[in-house]
N, CA, C and O atoms as a CHARMM CRD file, in Angstrom:
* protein
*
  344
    1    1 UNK  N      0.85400  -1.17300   0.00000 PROA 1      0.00000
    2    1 UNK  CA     0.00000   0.00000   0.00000 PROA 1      0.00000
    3    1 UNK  C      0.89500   1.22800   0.00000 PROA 1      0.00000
    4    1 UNK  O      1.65800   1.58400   0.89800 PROA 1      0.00000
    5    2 UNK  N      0.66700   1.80300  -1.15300 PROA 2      0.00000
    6    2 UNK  CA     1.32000   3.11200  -1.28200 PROA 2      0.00000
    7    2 UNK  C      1.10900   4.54300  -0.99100 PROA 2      0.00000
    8    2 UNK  O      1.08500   5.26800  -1.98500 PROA 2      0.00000
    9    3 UNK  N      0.88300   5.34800   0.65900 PROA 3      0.00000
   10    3 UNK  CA     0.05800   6.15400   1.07000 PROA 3      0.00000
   11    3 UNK  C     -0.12400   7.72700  -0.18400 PROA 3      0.00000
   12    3 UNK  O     -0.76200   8.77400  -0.07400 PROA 3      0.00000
   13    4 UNK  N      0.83100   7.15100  -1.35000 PROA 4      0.00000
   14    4 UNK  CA     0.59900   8.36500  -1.98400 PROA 4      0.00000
   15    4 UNK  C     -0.72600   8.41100  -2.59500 PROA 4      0.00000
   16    4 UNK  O     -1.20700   9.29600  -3.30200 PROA 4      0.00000
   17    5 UNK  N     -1.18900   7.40300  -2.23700 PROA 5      0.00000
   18    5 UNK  CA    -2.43800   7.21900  -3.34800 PROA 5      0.00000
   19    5 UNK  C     -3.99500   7.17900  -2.31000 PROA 5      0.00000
   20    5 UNK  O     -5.08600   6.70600  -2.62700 PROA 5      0.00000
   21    6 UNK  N     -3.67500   7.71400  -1.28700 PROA 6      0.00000
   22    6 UNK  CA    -4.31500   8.73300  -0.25900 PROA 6      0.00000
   23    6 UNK  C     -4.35100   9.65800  -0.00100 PROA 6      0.00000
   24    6 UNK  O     -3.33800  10.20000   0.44200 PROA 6      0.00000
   25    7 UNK  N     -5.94900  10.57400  -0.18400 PROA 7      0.00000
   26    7 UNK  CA    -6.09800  11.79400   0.41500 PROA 7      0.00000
   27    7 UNK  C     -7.15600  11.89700   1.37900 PROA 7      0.00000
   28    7 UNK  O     -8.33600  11.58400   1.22300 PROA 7      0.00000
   29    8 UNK  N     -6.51000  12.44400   2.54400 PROA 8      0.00000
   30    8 UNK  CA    -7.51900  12.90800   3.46100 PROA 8      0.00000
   31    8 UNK  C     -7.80600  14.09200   3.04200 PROA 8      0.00000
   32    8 UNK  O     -6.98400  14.89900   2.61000 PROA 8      0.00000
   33    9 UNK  N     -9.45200  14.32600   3.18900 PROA 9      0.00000
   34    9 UNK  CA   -10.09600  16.08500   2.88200 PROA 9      0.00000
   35    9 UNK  C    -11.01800  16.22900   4.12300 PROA 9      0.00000
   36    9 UNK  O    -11.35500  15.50000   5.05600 PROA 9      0.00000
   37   10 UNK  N    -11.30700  17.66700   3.65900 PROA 10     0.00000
   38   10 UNK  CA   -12.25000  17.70300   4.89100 PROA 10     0.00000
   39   10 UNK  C    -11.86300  18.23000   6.35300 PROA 10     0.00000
   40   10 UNK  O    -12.63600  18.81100   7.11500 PROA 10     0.00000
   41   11 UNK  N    -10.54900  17.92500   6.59700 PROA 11     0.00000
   42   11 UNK  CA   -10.74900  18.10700   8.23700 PROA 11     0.00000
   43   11 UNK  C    -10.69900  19.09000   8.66000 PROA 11     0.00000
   44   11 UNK  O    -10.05100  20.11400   8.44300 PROA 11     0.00000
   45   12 UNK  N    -11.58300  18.71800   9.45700 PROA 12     0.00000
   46   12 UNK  CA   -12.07600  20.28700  10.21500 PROA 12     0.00000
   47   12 UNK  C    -10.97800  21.14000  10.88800 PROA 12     0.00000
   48   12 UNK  O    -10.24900  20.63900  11.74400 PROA 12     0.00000
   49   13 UNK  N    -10.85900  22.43500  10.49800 PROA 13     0.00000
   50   13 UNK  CA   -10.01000  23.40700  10.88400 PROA 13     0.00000
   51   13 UNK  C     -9.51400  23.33400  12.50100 PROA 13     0.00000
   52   13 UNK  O     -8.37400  23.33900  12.96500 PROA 13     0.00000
   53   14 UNK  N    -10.92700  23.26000  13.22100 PROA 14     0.00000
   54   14 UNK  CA   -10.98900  22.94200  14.83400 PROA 14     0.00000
   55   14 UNK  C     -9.96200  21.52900  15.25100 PROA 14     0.00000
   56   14 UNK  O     -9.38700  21.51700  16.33900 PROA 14     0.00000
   57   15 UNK  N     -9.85900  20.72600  14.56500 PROA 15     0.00000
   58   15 UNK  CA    -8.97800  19.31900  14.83200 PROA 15     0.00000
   59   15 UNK  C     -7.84700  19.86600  14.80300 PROA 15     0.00000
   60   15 UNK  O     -7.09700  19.24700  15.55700 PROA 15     0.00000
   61   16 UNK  N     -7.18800  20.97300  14.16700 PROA 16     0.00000
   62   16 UNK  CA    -5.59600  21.34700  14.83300 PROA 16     0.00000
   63   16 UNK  C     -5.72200  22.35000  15.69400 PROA 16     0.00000
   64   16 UNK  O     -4.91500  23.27100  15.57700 PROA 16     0.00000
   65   17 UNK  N     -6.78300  22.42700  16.79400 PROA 17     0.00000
   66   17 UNK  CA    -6.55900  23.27000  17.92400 PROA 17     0.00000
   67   17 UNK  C     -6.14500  22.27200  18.98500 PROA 17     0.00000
   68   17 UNK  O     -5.80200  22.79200  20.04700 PROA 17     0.00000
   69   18 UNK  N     -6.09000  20.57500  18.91000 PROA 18     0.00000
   70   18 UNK  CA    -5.95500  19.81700  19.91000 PROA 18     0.00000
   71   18 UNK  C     -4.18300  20.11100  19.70600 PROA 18     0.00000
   72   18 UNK  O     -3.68100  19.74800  18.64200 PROA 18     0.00000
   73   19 UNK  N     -3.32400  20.75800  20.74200 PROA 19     0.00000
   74   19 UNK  CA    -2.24800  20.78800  20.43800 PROA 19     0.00000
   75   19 UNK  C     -1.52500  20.38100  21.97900 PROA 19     0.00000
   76   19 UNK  O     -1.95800  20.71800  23.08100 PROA 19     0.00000
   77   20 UNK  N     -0.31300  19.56400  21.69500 PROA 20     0.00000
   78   20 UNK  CA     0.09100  18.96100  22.45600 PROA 20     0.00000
   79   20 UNK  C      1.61100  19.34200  22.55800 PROA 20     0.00000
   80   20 UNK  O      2.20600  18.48900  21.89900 PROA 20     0.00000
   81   21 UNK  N      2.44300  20.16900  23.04500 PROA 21     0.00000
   82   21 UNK  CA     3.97000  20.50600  23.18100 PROA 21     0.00000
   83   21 UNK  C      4.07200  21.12600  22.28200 PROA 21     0.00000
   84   21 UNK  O      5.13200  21.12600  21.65700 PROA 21     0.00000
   85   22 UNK  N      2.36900  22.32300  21.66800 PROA 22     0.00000
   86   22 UNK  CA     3.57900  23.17900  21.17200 PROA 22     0.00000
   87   22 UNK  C      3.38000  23.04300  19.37500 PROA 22     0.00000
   88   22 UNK  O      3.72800  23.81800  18.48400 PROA 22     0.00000
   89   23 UNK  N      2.74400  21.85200  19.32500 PROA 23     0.00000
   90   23 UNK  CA     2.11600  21.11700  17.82300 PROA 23     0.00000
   91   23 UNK  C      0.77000  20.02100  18.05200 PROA 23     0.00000
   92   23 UNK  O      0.52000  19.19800  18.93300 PROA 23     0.00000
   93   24 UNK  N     -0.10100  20.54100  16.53700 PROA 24     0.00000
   94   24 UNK  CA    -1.06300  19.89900  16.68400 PROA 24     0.00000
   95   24 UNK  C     -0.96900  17.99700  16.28000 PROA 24     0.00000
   96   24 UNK  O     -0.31800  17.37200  15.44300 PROA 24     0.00000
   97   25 UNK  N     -1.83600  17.63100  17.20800 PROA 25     0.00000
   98   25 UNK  CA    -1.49000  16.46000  17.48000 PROA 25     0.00000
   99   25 UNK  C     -1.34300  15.75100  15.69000 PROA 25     0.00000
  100   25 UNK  O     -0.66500  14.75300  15.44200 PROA 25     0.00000
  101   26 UNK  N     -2.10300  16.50300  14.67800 PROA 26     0.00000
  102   26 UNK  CA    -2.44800  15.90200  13.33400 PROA 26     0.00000
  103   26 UNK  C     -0.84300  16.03500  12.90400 PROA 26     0.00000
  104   26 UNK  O     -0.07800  15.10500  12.65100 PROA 26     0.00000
  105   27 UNK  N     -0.62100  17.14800  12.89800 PROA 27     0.00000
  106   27 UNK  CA     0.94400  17.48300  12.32700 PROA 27     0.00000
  107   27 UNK  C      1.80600  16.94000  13.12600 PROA 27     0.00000
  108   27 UNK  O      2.75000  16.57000  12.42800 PROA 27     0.00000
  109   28 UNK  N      2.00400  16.67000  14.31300 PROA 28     0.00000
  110   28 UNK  CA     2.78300  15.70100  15.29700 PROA 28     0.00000
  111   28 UNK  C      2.84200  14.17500  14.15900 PROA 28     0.00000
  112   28 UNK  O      3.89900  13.70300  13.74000 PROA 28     0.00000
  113   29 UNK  N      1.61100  13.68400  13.87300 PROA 29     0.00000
  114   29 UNK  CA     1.43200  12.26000  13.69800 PROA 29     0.00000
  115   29 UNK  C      1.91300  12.65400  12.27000 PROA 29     0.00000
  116   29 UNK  O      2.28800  11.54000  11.90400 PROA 29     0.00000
  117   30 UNK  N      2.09100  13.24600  11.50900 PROA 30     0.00000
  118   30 UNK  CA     2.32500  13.96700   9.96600 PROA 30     0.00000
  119   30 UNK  C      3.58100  13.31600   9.86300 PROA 30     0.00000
  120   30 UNK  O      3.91000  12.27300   9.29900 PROA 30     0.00000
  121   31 UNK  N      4.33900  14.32000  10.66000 PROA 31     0.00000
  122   31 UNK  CA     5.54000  14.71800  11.01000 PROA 31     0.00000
  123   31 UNK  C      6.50400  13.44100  11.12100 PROA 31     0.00000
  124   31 UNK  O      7.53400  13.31200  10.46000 PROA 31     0.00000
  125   32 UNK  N      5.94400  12.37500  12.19600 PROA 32     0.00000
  126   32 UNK  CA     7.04100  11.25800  12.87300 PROA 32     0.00000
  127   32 UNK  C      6.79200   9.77300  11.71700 PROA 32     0.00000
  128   32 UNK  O      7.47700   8.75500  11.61700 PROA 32     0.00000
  129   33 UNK  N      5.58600  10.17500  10.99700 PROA 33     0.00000
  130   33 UNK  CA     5.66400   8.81300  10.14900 PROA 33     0.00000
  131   33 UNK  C      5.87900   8.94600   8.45100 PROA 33     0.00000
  132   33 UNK  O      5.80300   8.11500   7.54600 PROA 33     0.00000
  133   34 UNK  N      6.18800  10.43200   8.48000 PROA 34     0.00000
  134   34 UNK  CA     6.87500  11.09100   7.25600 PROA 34     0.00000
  135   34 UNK  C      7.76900   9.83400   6.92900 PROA 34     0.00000
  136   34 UNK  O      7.72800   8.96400   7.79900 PROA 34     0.00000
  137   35 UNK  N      8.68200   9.53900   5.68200 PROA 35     0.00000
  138   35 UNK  CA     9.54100   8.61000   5.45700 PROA 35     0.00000
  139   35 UNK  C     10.83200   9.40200   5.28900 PROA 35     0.00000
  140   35 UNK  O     11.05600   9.63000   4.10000 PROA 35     0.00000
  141   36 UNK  N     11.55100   9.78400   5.94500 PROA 36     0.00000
  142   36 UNK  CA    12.95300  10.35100   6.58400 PROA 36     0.00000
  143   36 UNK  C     14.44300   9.76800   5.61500 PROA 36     0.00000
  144   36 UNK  O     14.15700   8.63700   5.22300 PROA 36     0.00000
  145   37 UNK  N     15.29800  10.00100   5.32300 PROA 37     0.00000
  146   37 UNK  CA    16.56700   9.59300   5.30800 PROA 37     0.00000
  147   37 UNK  C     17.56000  10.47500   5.91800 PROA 37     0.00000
  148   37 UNK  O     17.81900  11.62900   5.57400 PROA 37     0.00000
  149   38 UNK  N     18.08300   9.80100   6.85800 PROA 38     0.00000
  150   38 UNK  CA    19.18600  10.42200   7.92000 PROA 38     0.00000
  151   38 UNK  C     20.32700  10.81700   6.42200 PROA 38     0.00000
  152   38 UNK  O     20.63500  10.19100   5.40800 PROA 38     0.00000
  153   39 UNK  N     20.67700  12.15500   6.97400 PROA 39     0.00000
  154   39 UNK  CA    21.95000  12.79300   5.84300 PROA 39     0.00000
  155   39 UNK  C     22.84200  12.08500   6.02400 PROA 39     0.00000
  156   39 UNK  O     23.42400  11.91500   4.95300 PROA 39     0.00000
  157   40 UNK  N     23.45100  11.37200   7.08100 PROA 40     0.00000
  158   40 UNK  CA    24.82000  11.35100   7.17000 PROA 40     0.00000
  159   40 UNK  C     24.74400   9.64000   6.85600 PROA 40     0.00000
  160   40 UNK  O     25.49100   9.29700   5.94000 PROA 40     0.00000
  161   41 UNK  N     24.10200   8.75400   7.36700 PROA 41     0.00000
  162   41 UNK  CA    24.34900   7.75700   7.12500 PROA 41     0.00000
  163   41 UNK  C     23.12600   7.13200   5.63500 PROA 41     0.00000
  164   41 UNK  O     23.13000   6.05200   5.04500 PROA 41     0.00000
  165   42 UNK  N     22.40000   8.10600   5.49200 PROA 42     0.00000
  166   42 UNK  CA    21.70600   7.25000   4.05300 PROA 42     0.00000
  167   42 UNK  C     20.65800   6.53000   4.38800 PROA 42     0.00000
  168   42 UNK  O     19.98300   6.04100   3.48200 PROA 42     0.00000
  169   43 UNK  N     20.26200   6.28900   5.90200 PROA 43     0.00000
  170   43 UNK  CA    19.31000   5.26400   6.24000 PROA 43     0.00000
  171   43 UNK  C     18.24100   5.99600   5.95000 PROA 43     0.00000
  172   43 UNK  O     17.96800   7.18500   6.11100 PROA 43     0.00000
  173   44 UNK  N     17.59400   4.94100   5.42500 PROA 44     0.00000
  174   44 UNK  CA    15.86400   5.71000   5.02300 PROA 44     0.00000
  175   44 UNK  C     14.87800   4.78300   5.98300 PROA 44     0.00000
  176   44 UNK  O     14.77400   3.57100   5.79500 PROA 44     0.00000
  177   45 UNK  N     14.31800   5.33500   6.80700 PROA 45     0.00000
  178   45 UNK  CA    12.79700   5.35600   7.82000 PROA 45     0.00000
  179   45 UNK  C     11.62700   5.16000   6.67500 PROA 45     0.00000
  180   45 UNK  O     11.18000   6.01600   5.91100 PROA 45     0.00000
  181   46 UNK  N     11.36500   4.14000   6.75900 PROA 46     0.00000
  182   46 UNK  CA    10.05400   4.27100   6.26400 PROA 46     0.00000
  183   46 UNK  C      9.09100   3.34700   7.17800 PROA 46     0.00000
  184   46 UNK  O      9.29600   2.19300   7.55400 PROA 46     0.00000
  185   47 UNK  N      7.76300   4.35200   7.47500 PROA 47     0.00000
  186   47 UNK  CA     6.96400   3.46400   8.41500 PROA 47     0.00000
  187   47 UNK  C      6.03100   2.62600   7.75300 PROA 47     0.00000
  188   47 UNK  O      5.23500   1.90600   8.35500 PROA 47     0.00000
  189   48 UNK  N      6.11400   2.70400   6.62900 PROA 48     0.00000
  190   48 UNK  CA     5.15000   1.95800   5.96800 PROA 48     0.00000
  191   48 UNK  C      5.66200   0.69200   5.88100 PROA 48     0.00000
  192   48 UNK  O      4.81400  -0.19700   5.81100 PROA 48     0.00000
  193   49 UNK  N      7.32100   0.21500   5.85700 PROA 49     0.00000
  194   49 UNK  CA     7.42100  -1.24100   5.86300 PROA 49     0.00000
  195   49 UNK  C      7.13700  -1.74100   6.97800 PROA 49     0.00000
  196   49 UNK  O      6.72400  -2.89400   6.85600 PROA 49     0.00000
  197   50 UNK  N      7.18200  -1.33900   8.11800 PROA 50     0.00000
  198   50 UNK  CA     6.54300  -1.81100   9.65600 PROA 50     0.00000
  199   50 UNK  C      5.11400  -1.56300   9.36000 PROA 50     0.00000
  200   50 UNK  O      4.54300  -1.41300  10.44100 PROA 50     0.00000
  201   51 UNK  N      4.48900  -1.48100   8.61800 PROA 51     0.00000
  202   51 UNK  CA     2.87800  -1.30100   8.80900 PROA 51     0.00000
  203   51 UNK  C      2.55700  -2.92600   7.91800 PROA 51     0.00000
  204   51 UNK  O      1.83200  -3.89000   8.16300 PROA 51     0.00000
  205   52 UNK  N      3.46200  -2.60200   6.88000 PROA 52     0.00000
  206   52 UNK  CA     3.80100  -4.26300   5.90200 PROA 52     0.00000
  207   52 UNK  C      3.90000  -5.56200   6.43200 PROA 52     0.00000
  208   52 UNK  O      3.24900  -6.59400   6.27100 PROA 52     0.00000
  209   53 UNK  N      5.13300  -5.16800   7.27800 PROA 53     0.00000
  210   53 UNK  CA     5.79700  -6.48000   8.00000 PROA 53     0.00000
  211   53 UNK  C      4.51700  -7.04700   8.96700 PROA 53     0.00000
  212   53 UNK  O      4.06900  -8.16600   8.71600 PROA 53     0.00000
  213   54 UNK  N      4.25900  -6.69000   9.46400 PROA 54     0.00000
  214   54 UNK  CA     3.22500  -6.79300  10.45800 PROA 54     0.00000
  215   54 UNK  C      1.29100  -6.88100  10.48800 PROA 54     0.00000
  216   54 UNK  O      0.37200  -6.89900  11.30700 PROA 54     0.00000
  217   55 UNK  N      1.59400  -6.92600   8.52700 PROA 55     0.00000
  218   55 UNK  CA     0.63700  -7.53000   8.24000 PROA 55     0.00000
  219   55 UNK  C     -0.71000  -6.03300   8.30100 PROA 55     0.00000
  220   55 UNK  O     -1.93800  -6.10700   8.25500 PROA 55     0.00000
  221   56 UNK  N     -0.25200  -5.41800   8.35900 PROA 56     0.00000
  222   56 UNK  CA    -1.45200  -3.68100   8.83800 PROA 56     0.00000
  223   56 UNK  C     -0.96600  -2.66100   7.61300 PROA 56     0.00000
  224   56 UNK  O     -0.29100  -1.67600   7.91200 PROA 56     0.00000
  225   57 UNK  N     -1.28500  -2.89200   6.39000 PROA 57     0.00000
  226   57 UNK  CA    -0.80800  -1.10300   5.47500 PROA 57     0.00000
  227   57 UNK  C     -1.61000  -0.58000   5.76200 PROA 57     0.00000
  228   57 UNK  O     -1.20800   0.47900   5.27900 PROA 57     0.00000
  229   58 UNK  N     -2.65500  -0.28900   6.23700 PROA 58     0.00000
  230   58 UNK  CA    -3.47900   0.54200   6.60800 PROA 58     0.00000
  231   58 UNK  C     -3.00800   1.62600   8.31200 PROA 58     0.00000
  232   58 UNK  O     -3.18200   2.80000   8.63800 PROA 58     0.00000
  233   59 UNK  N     -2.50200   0.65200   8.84600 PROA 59     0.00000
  234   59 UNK  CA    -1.99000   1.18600  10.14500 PROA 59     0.00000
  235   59 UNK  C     -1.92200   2.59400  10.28700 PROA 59     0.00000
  236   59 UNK  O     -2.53500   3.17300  11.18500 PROA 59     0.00000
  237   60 UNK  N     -1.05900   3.31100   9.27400 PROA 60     0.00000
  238   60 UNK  CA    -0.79300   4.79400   9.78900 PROA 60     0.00000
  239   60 UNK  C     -2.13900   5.39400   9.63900 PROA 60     0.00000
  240   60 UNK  O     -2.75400   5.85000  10.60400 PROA 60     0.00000
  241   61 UNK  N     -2.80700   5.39000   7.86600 PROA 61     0.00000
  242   61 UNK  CA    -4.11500   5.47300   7.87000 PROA 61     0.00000
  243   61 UNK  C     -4.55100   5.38800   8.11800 PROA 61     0.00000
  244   61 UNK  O     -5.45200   6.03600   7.58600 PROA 61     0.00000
  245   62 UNK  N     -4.96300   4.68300   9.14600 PROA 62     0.00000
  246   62 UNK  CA    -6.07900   4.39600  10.74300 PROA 62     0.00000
  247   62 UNK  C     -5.02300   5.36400  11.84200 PROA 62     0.00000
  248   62 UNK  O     -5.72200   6.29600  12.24100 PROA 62     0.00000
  249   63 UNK  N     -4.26700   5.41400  12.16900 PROA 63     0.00000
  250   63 UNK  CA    -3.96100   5.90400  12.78800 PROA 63     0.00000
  251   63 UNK  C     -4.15700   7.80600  12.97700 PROA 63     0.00000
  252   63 UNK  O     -4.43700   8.56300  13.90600 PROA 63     0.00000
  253   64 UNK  N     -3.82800   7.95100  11.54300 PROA 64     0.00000
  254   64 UNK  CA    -3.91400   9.33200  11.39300 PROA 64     0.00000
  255   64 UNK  C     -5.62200   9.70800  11.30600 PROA 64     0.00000
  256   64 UNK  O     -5.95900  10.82600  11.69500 PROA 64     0.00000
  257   65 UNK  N     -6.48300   8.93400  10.88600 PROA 65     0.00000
  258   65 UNK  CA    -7.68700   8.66800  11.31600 PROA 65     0.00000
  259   65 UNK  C     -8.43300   9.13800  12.60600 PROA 65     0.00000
  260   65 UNK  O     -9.28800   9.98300  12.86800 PROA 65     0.00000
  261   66 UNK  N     -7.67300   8.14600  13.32900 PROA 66     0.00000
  262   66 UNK  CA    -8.10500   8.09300  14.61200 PROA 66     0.00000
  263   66 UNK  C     -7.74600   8.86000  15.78000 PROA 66     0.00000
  264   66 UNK  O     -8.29700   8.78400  16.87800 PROA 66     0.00000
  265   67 UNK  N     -6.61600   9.73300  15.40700 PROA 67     0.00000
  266   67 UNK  CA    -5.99200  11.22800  15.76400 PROA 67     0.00000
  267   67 UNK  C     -7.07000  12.00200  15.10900 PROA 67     0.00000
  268   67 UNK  O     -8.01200  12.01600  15.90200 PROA 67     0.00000
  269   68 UNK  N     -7.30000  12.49400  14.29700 PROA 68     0.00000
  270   68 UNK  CA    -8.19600  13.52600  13.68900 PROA 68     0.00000
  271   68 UNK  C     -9.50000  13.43000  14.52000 PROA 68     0.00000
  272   68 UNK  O    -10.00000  14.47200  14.94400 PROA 68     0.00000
  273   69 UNK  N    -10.24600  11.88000  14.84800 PROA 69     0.00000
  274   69 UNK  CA   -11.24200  12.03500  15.46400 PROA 69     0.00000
  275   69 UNK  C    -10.98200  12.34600  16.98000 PROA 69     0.00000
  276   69 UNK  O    -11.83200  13.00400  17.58100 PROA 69     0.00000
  277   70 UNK  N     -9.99000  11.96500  17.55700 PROA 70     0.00000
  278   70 UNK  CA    -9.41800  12.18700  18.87600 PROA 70     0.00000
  279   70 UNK  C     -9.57400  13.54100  18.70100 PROA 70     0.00000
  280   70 UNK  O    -10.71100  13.97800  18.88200 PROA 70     0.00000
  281   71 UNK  N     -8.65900  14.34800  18.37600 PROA 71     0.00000
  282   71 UNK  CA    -8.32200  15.94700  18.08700 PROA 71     0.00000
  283   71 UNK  C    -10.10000  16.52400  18.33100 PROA 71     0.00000
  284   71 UNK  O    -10.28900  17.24900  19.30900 PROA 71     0.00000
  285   72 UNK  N    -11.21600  16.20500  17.50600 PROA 72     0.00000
  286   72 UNK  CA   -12.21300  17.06100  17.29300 PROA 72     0.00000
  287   72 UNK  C    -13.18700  16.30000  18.75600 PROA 72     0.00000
  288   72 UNK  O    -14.13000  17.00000  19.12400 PROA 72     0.00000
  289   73 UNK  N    -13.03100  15.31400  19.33000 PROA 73     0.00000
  290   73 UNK  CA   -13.97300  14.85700  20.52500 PROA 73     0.00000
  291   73 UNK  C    -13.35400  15.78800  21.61000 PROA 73     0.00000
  292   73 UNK  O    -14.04100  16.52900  22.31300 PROA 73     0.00000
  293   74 UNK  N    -11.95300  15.68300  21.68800 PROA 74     0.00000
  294   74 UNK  CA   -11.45200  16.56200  22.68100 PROA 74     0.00000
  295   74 UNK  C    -11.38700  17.94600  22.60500 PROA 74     0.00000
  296   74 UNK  O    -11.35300  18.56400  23.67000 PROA 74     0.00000
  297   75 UNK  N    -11.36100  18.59300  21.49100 PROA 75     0.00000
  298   75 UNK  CA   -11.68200  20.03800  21.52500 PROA 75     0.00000
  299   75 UNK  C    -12.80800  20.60800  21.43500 PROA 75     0.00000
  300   75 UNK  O    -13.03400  21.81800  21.46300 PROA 75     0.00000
  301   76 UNK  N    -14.17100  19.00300  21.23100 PROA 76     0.00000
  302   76 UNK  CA   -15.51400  19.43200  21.67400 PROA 76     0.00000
  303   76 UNK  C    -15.82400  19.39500  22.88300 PROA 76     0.00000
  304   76 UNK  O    -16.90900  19.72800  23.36000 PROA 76     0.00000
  305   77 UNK  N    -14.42800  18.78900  23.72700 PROA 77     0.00000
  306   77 UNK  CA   -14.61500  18.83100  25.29900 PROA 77     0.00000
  307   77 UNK  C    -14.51600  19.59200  26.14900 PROA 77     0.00000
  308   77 UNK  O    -15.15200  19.78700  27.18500 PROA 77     0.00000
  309   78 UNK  N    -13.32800  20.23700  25.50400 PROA 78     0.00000
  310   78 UNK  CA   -12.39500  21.08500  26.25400 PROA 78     0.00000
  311   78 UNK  C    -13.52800  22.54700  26.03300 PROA 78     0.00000
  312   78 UNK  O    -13.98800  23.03800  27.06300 PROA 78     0.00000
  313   79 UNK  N    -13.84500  23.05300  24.92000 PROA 79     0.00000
  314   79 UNK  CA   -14.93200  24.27200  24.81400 PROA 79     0.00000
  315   79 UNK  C    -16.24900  24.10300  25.67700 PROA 79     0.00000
  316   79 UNK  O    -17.11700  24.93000  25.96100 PROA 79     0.00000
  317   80 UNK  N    -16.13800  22.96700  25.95200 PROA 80     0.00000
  318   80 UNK  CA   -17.56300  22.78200  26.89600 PROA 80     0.00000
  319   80 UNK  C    -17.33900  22.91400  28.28800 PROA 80     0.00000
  320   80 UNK  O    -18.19300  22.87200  29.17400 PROA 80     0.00000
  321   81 UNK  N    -16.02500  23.08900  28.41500 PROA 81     0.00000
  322   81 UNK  CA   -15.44600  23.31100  29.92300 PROA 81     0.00000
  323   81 UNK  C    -15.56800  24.74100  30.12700 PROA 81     0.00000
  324   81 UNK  O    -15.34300  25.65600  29.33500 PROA 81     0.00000
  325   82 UNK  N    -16.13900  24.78600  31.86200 PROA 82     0.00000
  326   82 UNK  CA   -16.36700  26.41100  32.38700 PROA 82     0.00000
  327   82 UNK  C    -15.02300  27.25200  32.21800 PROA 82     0.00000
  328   82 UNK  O    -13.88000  26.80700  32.31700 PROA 82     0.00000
  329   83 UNK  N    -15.32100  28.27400  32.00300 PROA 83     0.00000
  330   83 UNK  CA   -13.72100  28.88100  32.56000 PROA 83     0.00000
  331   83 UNK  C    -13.61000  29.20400  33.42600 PROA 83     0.00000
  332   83 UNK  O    -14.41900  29.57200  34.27700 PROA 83     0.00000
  333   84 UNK  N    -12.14600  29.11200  33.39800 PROA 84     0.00000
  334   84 UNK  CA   -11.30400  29.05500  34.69000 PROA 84     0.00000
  335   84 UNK  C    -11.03300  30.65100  34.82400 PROA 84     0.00000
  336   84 UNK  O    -10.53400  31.42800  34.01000 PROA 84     0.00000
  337   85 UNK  N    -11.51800  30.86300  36.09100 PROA 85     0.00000
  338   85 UNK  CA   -11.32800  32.51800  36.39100 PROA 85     0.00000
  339   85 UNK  C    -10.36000  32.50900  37.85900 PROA 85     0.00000
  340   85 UNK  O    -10.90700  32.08900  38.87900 PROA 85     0.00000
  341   86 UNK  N     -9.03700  32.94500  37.92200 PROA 86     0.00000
  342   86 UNK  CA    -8.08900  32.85700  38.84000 PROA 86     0.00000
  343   86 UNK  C     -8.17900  34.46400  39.61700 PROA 86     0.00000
  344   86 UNK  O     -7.41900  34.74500  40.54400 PROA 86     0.00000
């Protein structure tokens, strides 16, 4: 499974307000399963052969999935919370 031949649309603007250190959790998950090659030694990261090996190509795609819906339950949570007046 070749994730180039996936597009997510649609997501709601509000799903990158769930932000966690600084980055939203969508671009966090973007970010770490990107397919990388270290400069100095040539090694290329790709998470998609661990999604292979293990029998799951879908894995990140569910994953990044299931962040997006995380992201929009919790920032329908968090707005429903009183504010905090110090």
């Amino acid at each position: 499974m070749d994730n180039s031949n996936f597009t997510i649309e649609n997501i709601p603007v509000e799903a990158y307000d769930y932000v966690v250190n600084g980055k939203s959790a969508i671009e966090w998950i973007m970010e770490r399963y990107a397919i990388t090659t270290h400069k100095d030694s040539s090694i290329t990261n790709d998470p998609n052969c661990w999604a292979v090996k293990h029998n799951n190509p879908r894995y990140i795609l569910d994953l990044l999935l299931s962040v997006i819906y995380l992201s929009m339950e919790t920032v329908e949570i968090v707005n429903k919370l009183p504010k905090l007046i110090f």
